[in-house]
TORKOL-4160 file (C-alpha; in steps of 0.2 Angstrom, whole numbers, padded with zeros to 4 digits, m for minus):
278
<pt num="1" X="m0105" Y="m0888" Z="0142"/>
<pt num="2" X="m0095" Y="m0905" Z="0145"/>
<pt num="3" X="m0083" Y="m0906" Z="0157"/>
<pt num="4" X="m0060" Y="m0907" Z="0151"/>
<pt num="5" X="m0057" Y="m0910" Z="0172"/>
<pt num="6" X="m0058" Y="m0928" Z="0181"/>
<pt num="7" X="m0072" Y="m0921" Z="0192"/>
<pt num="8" X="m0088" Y="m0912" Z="0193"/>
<pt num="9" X="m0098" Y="m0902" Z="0205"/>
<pt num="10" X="m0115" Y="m0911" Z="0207"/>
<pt num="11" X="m0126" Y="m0899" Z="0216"/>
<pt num="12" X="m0142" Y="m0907" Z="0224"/>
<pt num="13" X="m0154" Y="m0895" Z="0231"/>
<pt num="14" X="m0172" Y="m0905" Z="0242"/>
<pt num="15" X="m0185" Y="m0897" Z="0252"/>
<pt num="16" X="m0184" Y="m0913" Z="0262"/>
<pt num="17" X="m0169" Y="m0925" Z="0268"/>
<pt num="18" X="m0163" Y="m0928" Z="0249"/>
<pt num="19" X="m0161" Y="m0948" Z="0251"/>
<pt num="20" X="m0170" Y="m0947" Z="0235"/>
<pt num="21" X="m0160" Y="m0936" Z="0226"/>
<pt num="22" X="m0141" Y="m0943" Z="0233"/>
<pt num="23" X="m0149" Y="m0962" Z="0227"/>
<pt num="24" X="m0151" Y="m0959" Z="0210"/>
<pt num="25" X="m0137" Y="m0943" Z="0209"/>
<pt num="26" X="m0126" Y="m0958" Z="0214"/>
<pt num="27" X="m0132" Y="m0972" Z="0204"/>
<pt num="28" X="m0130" Y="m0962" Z="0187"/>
<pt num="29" X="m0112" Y="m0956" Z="0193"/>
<pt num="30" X="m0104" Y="m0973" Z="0197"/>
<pt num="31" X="m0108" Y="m0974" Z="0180"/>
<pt num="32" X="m0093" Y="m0964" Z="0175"/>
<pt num="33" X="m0078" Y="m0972" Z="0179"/>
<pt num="34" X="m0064" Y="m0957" Z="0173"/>
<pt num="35" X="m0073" Y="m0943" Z="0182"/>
<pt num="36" X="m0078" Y="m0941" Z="0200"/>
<pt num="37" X="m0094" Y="m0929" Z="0206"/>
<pt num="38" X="m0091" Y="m0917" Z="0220"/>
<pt num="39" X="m0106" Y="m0918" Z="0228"/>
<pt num="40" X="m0114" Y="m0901" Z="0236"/>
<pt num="41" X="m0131" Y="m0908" Z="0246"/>
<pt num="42" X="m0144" Y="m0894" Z="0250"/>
<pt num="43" X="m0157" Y="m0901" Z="0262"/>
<pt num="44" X="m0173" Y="m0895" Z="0271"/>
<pt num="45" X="m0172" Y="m0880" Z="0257"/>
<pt num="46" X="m0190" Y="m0873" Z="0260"/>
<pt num="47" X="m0188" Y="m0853" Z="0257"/>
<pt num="48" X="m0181" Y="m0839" Z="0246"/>
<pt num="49" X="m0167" Y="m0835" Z="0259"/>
<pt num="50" X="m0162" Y="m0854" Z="0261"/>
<pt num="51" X="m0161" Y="m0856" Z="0240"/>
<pt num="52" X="m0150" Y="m0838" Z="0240"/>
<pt num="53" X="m0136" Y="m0849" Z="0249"/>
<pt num="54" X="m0139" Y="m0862" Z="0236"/>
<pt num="55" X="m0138" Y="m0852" Z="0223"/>
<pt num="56" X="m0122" Y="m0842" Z="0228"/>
<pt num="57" X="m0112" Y="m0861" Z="0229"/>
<pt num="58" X="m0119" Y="m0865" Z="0212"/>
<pt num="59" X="m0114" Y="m0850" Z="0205"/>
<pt num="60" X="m0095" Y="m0851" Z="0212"/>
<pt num="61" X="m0094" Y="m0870" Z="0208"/>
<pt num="62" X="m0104" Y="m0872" Z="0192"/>
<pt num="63" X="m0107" Y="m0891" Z="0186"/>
<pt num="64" X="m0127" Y="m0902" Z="0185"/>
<pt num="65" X="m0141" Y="m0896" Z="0196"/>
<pt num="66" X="m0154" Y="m0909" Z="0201"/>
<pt num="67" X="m0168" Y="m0905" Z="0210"/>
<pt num="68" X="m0183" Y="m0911" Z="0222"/>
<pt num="69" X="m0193" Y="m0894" Z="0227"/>
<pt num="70" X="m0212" Y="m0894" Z="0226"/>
<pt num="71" X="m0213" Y="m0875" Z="0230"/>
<pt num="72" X="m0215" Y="m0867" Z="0211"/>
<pt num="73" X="m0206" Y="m0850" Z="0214"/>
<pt num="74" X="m0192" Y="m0858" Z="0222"/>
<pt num="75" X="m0192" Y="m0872" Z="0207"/>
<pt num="76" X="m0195" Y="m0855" Z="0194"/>
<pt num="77" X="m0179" Y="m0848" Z="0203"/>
<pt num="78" X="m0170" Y="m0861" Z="0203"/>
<pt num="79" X="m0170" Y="m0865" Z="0185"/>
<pt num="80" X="m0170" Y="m0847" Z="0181"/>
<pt num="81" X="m0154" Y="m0845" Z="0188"/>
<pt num="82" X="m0146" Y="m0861" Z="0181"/>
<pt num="83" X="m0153" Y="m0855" Z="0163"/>
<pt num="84" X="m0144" Y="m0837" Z="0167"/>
<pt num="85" X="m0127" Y="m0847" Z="0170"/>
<pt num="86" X="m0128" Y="m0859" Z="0158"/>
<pt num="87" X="m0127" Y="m0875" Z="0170"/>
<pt num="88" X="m0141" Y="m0889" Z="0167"/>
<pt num="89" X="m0152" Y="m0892" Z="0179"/>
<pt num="90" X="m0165" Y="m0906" Z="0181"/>
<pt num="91" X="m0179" Y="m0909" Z="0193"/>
<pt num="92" X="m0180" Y="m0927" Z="0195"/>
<pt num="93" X="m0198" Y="m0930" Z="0202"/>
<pt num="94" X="m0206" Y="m0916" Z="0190"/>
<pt num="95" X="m0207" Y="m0931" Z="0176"/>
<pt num="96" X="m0214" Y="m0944" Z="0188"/>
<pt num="97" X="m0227" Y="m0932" Z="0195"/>
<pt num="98" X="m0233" Y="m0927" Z="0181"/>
<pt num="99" X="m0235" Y="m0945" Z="0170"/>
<pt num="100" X="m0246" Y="m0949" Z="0190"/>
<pt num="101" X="m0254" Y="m0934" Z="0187"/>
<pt num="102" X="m0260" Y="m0939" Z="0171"/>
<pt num="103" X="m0264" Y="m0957" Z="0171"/>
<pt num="104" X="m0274" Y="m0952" Z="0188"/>
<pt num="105" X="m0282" Y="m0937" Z="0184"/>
<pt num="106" X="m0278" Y="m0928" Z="0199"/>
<pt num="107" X="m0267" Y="m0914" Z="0206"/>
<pt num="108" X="m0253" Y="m0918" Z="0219"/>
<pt num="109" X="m0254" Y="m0913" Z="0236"/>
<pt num="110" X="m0240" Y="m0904" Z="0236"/>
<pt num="111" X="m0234" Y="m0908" Z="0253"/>
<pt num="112" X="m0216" Y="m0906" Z="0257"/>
<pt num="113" X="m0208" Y="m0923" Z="0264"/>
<pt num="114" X="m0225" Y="m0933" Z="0264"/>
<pt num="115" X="m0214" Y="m0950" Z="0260"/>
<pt num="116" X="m0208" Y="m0947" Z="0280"/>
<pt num="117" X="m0223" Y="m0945" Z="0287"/>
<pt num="118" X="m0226" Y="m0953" Z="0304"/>
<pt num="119" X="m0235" Y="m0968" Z="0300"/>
<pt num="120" X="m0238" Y="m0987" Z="0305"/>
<pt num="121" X="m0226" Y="m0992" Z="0293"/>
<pt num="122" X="m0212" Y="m0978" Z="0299"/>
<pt num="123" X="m0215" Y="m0985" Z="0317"/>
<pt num="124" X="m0213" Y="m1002" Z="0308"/>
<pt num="125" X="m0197" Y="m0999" Z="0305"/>
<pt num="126" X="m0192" Y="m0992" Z="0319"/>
<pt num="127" X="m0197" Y="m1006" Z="0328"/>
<pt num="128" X="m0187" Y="m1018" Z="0315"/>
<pt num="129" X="m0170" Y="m1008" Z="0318"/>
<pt num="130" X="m0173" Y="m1010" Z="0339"/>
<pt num="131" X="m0177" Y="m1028" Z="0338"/>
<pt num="132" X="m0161" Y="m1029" Z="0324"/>
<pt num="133" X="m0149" Y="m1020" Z="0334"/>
<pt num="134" X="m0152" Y="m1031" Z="0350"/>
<pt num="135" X="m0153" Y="m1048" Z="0342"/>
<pt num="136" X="m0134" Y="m1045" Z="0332"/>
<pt num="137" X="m0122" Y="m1057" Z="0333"/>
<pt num="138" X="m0129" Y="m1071" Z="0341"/>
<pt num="139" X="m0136" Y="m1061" Z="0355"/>
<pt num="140" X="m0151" Y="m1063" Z="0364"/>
<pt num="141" X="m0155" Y="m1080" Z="0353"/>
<pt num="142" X="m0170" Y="m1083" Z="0365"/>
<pt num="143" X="m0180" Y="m1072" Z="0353"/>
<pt num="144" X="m0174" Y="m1078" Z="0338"/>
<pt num="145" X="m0192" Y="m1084" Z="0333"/>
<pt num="146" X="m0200" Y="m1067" Z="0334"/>
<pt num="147" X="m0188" Y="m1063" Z="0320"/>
<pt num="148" X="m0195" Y="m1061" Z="0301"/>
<pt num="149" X="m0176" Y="m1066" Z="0295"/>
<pt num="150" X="m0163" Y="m1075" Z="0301"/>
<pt num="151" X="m0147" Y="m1073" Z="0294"/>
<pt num="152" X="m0133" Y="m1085" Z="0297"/>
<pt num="153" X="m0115" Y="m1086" Z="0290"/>
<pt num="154" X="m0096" Y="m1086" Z="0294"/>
<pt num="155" X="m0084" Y="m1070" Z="0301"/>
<pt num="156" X="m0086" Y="m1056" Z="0285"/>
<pt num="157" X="m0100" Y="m1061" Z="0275"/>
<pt num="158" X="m0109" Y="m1045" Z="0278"/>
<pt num="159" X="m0122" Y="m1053" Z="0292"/>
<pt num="160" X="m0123" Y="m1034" Z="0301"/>
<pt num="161" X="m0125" Y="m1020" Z="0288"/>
<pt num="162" X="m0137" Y="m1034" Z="0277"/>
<pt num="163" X="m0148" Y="m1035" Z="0295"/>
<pt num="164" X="m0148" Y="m1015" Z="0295"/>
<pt num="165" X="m0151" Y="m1012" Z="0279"/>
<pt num="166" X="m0165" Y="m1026" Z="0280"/>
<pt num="167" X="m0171" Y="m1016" Z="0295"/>
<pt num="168" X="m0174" Y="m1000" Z="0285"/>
<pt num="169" X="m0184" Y="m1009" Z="0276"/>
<pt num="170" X="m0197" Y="m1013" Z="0290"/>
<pt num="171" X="m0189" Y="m1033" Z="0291"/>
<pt num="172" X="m0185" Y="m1040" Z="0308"/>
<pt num="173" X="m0171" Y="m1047" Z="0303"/>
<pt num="174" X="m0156" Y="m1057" Z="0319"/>
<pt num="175" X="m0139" Y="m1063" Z="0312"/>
<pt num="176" X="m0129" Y="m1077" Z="0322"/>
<pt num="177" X="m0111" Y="m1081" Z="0317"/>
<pt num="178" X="m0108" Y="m1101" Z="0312"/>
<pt num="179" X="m0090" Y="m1103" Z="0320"/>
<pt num="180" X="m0083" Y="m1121" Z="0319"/>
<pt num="181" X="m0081" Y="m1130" Z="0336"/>
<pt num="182" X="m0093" Y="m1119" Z="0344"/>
<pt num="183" X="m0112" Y="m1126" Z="0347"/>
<pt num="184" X="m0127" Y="m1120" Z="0337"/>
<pt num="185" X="m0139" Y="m1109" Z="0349"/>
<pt num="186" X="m0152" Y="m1123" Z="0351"/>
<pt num="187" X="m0165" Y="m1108" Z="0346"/>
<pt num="188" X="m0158" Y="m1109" Z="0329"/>
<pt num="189" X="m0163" Y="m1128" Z="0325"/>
<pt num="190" X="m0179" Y="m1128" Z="0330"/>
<pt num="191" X="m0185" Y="m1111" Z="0319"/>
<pt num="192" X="m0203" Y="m1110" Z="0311"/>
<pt num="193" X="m0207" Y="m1094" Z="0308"/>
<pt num="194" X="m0190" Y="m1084" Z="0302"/>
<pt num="195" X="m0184" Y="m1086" Z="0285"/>
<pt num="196" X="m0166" Y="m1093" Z="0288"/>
<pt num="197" X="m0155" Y="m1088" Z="0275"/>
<pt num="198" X="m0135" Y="m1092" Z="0276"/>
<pt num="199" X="m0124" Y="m1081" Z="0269"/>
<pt num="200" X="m0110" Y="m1085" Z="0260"/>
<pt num="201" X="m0094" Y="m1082" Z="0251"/>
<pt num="202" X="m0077" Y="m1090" Z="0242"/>
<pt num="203" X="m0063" Y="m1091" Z="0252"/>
<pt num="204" X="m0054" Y="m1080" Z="0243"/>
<pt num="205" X="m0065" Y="m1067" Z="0244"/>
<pt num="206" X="m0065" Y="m1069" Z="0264"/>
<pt num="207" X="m0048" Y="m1070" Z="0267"/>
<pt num="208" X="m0046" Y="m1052" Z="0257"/>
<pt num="209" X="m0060" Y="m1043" Z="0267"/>
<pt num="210" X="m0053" Y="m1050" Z="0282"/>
<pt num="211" X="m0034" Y="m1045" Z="0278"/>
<pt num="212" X="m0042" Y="m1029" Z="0278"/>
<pt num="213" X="m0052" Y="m1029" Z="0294"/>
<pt num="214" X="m0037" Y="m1035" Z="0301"/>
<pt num="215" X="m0027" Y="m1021" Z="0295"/>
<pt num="216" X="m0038" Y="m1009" Z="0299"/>
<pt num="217" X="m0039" Y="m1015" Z="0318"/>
<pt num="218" X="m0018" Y="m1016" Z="0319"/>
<pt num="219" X="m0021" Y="m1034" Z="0320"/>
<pt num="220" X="m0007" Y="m1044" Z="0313"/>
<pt num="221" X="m0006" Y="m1060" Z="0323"/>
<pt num="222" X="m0021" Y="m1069" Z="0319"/>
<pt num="223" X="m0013" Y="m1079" Z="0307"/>
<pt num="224" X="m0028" Y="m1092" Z="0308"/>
<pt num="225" X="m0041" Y="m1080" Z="0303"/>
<pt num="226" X="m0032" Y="m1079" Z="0286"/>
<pt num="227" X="m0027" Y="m1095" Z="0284"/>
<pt num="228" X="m0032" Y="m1102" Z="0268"/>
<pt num="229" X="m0036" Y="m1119" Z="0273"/>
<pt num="230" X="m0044" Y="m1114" Z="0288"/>
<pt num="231" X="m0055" Y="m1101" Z="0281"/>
<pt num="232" X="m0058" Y="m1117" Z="0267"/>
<pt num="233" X="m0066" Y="m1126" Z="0281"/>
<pt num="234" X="m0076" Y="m1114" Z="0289"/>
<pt num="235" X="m0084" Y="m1112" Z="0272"/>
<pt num="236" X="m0086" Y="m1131" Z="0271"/>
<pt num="237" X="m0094" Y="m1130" Z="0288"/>
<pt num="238" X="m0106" Y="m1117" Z="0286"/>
<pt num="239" X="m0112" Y="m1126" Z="0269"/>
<pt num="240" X="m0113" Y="m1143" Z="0279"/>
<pt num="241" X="m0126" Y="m1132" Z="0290"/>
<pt num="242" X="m0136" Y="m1126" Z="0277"/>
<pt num="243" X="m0138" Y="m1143" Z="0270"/>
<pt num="244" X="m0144" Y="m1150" Z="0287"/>
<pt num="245" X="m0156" Y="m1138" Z="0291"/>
<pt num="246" X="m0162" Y="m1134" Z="0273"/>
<pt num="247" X="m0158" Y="m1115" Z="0276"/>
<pt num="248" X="m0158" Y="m1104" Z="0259"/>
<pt num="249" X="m0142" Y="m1102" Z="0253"/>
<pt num="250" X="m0135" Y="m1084" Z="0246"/>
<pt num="251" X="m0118" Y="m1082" Z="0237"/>
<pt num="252" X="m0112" Y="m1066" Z="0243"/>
<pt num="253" X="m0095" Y="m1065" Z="0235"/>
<pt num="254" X="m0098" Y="m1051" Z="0219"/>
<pt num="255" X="m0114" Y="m1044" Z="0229"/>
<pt num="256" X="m0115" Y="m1026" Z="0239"/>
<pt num="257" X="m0124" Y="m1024" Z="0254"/>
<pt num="258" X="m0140" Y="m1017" Z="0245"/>
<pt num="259" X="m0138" Y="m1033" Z="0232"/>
<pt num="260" X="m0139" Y="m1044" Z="0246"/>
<pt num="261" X="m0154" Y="m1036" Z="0254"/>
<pt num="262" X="m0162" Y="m1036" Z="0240"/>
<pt num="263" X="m0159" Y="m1055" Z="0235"/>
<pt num="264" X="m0163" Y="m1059" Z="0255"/>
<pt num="265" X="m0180" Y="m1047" Z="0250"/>
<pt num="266" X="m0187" Y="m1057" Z="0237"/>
<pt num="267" X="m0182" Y="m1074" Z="0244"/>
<pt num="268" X="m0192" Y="m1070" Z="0259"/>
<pt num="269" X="m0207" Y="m1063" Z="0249"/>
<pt num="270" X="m0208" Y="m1078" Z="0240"/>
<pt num="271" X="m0209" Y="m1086" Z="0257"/>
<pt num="272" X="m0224" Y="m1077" Z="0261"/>
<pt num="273" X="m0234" Y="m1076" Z="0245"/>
<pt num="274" X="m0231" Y="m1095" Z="0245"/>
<pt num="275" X="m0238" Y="m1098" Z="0262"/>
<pt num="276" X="m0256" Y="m1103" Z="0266"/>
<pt num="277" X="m0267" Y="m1089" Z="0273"/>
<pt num="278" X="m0269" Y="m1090" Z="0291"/>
């Protein structure tokens, strides 16, 4: 039945980590602006006695159910109960295996958590966070060309959580800050193999993140860090850069984190499809 409240209880039950089911749960939620989803997460949920918790919570805080379990008793109980208290429920990758199912003609596997099996491309990734964790913020530039991205770009333009997000993704990715009157790591000029992308944003939008990063650190003195003209010309600055060195260029003003990523994603694809085989 619809909800009269300004919030809902949003019960997510997984037989694995639930990244799949908190993704889409949220992306379908942020839809509604008037109401806010109380989100109850149920992970690793792989026997009777572990849904009997789940489905005593969902009982006392009735609202959607979504739902990733392979297991068909524990999906039959699931949905029993739901259908005995009159909450919707909703499996979110019943739909999507069956249409695979179809078009292949072939049964699933039916094994729990296979997307986090411990393969190359997990070690990849791991291997891409190690190498983006050392190489942040202008460290270590000496191994800046073992990199597969480079990103570049003033104070606040989202340089760290773009490289780890690019990182999950299996993307070596460093970040160097472009800070006026201080020398480019000579590393950075001489570049081949990295895609270089700078990062960048209005003023106005820097001076209002920063305003907030200072206020979250007690900061109220660093008058310069705010200052519109001088945040003006760090933009100027960075943009004279980009020019010189024919860097890509991203406006991250209106973007999130995962927007950027993603942009930095297909600008470096097109990089590779676009270069000769070795």
């Amino acid at each position: 039945m619809p909800t009269t409240s300004n919030y809902f209880h949003l019960h997510l039950v997984s037989d694995s980590t639930g990244e799949t089911l908190i993704t889409v749960a949220r992306a379908v939620a942020a839809q509604y602006a008037n109401v806010t989803a109380v989100e109850h997460v149920y992970p690793l949920v792989r026997s009777q006695k572990q849904l009997d918790r789940v489905l005593d919570e969902i009982e006392e805080s009735p609202g959607i159910v979504l739902f990733t379990l392979l297991e068909k008793d524990l999906v039959g109980r699931l949905e029993g109960k739901c259908k005995e208290i009159n909450v919707p429920s909703l499996s979110i990758i019943g739909p999507v295996m069956q249409l695979f199912e179809a078009y292949l003609g072939a049964a699933t596997t039916g094994r729990v958590g296979a997307q986090h099996v411990l393969n190359a491309e997990y070690f990849r990734r791991i291997d891409a966070l190690n190498y983006t964790m050392i190489h942040d913020d202008g460290q270590h530039v000496e191994g800046l060309e073992e990199a597969d991205v480079v990103l570049v770009g003033v104070s606040r333009t989202s340089k760290t959580p773009t490289s780890i997000y690019l990182a999950n993704r299996g993307i070596r990715t460093a970040n160097v800050p472009l800070v006026p009157g201080i020398p480019l790591p000579h590393q950075l000029e001489t570049l081949k193999k990295p895609l270089v992308v700078s990062l960048h944003a209005t003023p106005e939008r820097l001076i209002q993140v920063r305003q907030n990063r200072l206020l979250t650190m007690g900061d109220r003195d660093n008058d310069t860090y705010i200052d519109k003209q001088s945040v003006a010309d760090e933009v100027a600055f960075a943009r004279r850069l980009s020019a010189k060195f024919n860097w890509a260029l991203l406006d991250v003003t209106r973007r999130s984190i995962e927007e950027t990523a993603a942009a930095v994603m297909k600008l470096y694809n097109d990089r590779q499809r676009a270069r000769p085989p070795e």
